[in-house]
MIMARDREN-660466 format. One line per field, with one value per residue (C-alpha): residue in three letters; x, y, z; residue number from 1. Coordinates in Angstrom, 3 decimals, always signed. Layout:
<pts>
rodren c(ALA ...)
xx c(X ...)
yy c(Y ...)
zz c(Z ...)
miti c(NUM ...)
</pts>
This chain:
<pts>
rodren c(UNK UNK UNK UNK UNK UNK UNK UNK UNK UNK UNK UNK UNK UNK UNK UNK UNK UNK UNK UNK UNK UNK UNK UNK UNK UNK UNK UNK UNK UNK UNK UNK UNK UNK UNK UNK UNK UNK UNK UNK UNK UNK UNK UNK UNK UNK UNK UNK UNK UNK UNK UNK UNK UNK UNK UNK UNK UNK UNK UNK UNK UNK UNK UNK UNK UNK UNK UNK UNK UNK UNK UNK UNK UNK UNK UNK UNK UNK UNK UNK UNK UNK UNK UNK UNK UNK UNK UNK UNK UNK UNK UNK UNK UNK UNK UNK UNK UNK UNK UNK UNK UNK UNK UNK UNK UNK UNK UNK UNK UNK UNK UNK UNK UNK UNK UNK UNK UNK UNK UNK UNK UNK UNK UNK UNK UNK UNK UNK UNK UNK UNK UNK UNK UNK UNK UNK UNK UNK UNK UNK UNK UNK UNK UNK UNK UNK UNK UNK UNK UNK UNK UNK UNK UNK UNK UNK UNK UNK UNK UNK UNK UNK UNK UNK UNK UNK UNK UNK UNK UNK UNK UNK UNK UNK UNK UNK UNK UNK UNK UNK UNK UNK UNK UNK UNK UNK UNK UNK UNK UNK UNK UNK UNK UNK UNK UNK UNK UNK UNK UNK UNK UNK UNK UNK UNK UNK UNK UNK UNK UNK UNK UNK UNK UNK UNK UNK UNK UNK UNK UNK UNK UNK UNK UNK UNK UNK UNK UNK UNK UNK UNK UNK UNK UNK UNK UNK UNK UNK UNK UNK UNK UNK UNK UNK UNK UNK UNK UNK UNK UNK UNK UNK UNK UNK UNK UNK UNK UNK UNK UNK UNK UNK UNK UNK UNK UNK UNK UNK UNK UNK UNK UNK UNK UNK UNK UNK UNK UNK UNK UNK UNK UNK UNK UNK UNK UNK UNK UNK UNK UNK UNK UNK UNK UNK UNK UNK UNK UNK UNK UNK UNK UNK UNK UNK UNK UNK UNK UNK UNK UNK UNK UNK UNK UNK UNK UNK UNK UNK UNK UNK UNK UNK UNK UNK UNK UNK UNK UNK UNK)
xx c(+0.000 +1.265 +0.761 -0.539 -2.936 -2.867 -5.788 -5.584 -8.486 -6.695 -8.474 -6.595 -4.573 -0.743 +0.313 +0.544 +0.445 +3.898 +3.555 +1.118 +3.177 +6.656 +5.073 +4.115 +6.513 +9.189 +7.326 +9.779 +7.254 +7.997 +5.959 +3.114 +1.271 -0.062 -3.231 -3.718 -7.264 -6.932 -10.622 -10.409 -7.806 -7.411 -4.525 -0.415 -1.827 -1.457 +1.766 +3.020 +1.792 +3.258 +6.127 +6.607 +5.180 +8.535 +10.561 +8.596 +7.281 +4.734 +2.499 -0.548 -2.223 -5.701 -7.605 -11.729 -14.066 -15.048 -16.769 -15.941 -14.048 -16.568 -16.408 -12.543 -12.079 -14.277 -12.613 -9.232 -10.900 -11.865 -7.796 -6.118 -4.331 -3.191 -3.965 -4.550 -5.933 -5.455 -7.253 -4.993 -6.469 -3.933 -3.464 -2.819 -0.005 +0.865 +4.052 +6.852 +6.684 +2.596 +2.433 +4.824 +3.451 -0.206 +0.793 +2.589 -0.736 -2.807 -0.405 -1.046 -4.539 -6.524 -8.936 -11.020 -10.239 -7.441 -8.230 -5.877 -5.584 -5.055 -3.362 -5.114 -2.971 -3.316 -1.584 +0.645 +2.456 +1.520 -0.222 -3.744 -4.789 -4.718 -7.539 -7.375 -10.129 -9.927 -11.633 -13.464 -15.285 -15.398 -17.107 -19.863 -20.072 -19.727 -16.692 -13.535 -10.504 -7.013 -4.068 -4.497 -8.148 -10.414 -14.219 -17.260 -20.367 -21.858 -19.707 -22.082 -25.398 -26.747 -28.442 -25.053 -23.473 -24.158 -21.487 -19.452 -15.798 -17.445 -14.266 -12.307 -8.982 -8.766 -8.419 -7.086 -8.809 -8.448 -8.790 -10.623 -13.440 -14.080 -14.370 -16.260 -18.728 -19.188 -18.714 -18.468 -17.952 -21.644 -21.461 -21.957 -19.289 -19.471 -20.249 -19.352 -17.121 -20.370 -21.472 -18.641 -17.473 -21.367 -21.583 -17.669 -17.886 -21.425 -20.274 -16.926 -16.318 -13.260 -11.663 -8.180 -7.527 -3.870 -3.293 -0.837 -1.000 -0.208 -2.517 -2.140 -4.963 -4.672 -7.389 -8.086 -10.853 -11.145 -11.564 -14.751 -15.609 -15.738 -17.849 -20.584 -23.259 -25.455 -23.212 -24.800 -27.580 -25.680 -26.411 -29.761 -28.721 -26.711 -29.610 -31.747 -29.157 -29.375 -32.956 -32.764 -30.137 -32.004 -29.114 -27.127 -29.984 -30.511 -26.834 -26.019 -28.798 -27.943 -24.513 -25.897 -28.084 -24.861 -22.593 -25.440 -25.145 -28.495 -29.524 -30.216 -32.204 -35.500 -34.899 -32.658 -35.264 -37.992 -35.891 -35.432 -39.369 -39.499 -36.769 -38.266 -41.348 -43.015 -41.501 -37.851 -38.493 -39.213 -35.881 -34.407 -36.089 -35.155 -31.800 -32.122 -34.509 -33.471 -29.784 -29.358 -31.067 -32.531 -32.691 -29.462 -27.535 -28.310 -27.095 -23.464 -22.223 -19.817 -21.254 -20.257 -23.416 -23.848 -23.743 -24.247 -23.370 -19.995 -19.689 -17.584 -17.371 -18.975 -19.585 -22.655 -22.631 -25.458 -27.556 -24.563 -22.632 -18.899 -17.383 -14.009 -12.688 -14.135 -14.272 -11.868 -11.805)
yy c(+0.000 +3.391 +6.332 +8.677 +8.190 +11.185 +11.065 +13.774 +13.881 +15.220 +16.950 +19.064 +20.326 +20.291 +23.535 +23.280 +19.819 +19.301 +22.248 +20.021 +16.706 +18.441 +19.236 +15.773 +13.500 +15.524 +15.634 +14.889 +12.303 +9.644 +6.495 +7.858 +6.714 +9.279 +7.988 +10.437 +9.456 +11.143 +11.892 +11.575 +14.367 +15.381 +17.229 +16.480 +15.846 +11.695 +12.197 +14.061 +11.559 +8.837 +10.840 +11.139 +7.502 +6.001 +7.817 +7.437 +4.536 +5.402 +7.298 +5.131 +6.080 +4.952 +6.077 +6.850 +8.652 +11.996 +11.648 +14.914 +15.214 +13.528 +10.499 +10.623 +10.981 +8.251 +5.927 +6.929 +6.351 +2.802 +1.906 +3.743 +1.887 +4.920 +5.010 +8.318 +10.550 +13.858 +15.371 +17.525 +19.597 +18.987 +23.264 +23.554 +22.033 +21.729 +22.467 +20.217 +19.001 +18.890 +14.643 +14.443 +16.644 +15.766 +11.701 +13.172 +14.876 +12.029 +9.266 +11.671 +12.609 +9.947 +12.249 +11.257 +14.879 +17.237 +21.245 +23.652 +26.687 +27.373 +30.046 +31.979 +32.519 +33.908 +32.672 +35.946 +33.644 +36.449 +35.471 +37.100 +36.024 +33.756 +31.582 +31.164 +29.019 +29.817 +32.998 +31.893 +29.541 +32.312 +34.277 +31.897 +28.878 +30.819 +28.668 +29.670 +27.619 +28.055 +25.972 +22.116 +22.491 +19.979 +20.195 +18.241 +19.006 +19.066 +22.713 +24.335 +24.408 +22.219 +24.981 +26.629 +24.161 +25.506 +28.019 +25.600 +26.150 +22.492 +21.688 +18.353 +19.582 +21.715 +18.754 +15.280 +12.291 +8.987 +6.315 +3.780 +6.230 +7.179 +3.691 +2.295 +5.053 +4.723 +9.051 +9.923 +12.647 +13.106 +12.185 +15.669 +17.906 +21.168 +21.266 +17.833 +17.780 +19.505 +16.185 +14.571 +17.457 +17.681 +13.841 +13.440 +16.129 +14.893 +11.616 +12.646 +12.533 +14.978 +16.963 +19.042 +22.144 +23.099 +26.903 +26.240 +27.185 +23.644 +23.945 +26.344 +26.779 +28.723 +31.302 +30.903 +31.753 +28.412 +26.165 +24.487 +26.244 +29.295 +28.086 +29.309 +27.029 +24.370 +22.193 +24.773 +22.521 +19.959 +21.878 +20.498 +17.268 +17.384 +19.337 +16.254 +14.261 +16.417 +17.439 +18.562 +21.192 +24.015 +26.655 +24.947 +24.245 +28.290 +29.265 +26.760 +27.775 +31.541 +30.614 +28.508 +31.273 +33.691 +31.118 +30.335 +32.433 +34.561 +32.150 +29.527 +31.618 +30.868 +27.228 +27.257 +29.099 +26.472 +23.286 +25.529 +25.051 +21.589 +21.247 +24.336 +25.297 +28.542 +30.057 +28.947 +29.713 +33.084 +33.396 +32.669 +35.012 +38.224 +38.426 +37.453 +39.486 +42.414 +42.391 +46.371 +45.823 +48.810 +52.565 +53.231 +50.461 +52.477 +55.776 +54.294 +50.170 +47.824 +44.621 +41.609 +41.612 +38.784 +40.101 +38.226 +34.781 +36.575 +37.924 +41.559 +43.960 +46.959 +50.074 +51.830 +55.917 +58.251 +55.689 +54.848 +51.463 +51.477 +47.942 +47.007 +43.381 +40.470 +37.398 +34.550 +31.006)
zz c(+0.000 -0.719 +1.596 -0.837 -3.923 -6.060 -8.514 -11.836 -14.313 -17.410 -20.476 -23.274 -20.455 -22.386 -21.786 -17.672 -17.210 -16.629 -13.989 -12.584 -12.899 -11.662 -8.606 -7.450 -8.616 -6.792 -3.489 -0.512 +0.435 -2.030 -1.253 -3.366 -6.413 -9.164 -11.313 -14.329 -15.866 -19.500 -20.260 -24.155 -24.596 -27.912 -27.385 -26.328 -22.961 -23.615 -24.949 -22.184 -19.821 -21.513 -21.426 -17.689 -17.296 -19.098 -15.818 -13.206 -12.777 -9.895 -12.722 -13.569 -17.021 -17.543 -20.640 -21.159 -23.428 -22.539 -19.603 -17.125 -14.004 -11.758 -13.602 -14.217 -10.100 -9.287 -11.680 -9.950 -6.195 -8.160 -8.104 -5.509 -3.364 -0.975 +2.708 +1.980 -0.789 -2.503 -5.631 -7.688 -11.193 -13.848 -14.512 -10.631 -8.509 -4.753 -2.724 -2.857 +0.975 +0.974 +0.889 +3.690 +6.089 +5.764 +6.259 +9.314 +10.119 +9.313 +11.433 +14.267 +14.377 +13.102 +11.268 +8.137 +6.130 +6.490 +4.950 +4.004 +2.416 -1.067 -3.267 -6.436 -9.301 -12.651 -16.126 -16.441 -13.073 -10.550 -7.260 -7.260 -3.467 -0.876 +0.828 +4.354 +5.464 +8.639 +7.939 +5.545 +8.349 +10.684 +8.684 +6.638 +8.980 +12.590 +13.847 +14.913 +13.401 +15.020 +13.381 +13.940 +14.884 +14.379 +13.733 +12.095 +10.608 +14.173 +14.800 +12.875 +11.606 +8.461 +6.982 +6.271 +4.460 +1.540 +2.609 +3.072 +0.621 -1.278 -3.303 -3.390 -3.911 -0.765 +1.514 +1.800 +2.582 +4.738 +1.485 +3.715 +5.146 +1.302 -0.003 +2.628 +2.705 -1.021 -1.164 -5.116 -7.081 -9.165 -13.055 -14.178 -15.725 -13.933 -9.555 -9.678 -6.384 -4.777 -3.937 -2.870 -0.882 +1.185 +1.723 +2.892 +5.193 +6.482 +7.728 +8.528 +12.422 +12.914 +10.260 +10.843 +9.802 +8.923 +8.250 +5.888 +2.238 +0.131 -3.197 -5.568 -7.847 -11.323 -12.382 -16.509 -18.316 -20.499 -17.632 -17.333 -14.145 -16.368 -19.606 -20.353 -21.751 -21.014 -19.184 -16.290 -15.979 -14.520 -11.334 -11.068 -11.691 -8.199 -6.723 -7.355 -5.891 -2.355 -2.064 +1.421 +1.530 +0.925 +1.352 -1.083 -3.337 -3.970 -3.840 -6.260 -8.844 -8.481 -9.428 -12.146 -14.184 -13.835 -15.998 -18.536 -21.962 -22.245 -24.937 -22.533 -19.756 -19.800 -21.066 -17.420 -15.383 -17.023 -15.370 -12.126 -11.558 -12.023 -8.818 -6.708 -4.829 -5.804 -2.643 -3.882 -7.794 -6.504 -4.302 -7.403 -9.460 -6.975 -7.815 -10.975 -12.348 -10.284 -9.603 -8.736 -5.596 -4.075 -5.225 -3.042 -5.035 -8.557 -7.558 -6.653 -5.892 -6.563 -8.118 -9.394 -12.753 -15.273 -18.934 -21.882 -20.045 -18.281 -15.146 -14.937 -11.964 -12.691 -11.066 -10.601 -10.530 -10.700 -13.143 -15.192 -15.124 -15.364 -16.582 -14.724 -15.686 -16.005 -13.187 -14.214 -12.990)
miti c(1 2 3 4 5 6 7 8 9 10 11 12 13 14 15 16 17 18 19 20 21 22 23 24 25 26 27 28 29 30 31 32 33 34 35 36 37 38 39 40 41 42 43 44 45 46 47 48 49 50 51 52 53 54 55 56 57 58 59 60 61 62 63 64 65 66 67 68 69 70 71 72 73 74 75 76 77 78 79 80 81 82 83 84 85 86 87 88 89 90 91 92 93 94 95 96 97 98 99 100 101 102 103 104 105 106 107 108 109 110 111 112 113 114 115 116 117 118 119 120 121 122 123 124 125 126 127 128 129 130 131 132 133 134 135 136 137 138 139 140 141 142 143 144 145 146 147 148 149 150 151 152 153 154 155 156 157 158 159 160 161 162 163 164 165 166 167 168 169 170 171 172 173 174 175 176 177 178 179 180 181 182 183 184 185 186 187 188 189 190 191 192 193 194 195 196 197 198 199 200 201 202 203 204 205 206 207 208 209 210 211 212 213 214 215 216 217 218 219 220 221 222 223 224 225 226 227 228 229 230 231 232 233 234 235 236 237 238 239 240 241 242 243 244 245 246 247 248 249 250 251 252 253 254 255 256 257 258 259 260 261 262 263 264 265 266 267 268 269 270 271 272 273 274 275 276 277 278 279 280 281 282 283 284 285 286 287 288 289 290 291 292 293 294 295 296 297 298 299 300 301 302 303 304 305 306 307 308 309 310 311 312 313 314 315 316 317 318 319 320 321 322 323 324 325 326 327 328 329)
</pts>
């Protein structure tokens, strides 16, 4: 058994993928085995794993049909042999001594989940801002988080979940507690570690937070978080999955309409009814169909505003709207 499984689902990712790959074969913790799912790359992205699989003979290569990420990961959970478990996205890469000091962590707690903080960068290589989770739970979840805290679902309340930071790759996971509680990424291609992030930290008795900045995640405007188009919908797909988080539900749908190109509104709003009652639709429709918000809010604010299927921050003054840049990844 190796002492870390680090699962990659790879998709016309050449250009930083040995970024991605450089950073984990060179981690100080060594005992470690790397499974790169290519998800029907059409790209140098099969080459370049075939590449680094002739050297280093920890790098597992297994091959599929377009699928998405969720189904990529939960193939990879399918053969890891890890005690442990980390999910890495192949244009992002972690810190050279992150393996070794979460086993360390892991050895010495016990815990099912370890969080961390993460790092924002954008493709010109300059760091755009850091994520310290700490305050992030402090300020959405009500909990206070010092450096090797530990917490569970029962520190908070289950109607804030959905406030909850619900990514995969911001924590690492005990192999066994994942496989025998059957916790999988859903088969959609966008929010897909939604799911797996709610149900792992649901059943998870103690999770440890480390205040230490391992993952460093790259901001680009062609990644899938940032598309535009129907693959949108895949949020109600989840949302069927976990009927009963209600917070979630809403926040997730919001987020939804603001990636969808205007083409696709009303078909979006149309599938929103079928999942909401008239009470929800309408919580939906509030910000949606009126995002300047009060009278105060048109004479001067700072917004984040959805235009033409984009999201830009704009600036509001005296009726007129100023357009600053547009939201990346």
């Amino acid at each position: 058994m190796y002492k870390f499984s680090v699962v990659i689902p790879i998709y016309n990712v050449e250009k930083y993928l040995r970024k991605c790959l450089d950073s984990i074969i060179n981690q100080t913790l060594k005992d470690i085995e790397i499974i790169c799912i290519n998800d029907g790359s059409t790209d140098n992205s099969l080459s370049i794993l075939t590449e680094y699989a002739q050297k280093d003979t920890r790098i597992k290569i297994l091959n599929q049909e377009n699928q998405g990420q969720g189904v990529a990961r939960n193939n990879g959970i399918d053969i890891a042999n890890g005690e442990y478990l980390a999910f890495v996205d192949p244009d992002d890469w972690i810190e050279l001594n992150t393996l070794e000091i979460l086993y360390k962590k892991f050895k010495e707690t016990a815990v099912d989940i370890i969080n961390f903080n993460h790092s924002y960068w954008n493709e010109n290589g300059k760091l755009k801002y850091r994520f310290k989770f700490s305050k992030f739970a402090r300020k959405y979840l009500k909990i206070k988080l010092k450096d090797n805290s530990i917490f569970s679902c029962n520190s908070f309340k289950l109607n804030n979940l959905g406030d909850l930071y619900l990514s995969a790759w911001n924590k690492v996971y005990n192999t066994f507690f994942i496989k025998n509680n059957n916790i999988q990424f859903a088969h959609t291609r966008q929010a897909e570690d939604n799911l797996f992030a709610i149900k792992s930290i649901l059943l998870a008795k103690n999770i440890l937070y480390l205040d230490k900045y391992f993952y460093n995640y790259l901001k680009r405007s062609s990644s899938t978080v940032n598309s535009c188009s129907v693959i949108n919908f895949d949020i109600l797909k989840n949302i069927k999955i976990i009927k009963s988080f209600d917070e979630y539900k809403l926040s997730a749908l919001i987020a939804g309409y603001d990636r969808i190109s205007e083409e696709y509104n009303n078909a979006y709003l149309n599938l929103c009814k079928e999942y909401l009652s008239n009470a929800e639709y309408q919580k939906i429709l509030n910000p949606v169909e009126n995002p300047a918000g009060l009278f105060m809010a048109k004479i001067f604010s700072l917004k984040n505003k959805k235009i033409n299927g984009a999201k830009y921050k704009v600036i509001t003054l005296l009726g007129f709207e100023i357009i600053l840049s547009n939201n990346l990844k």
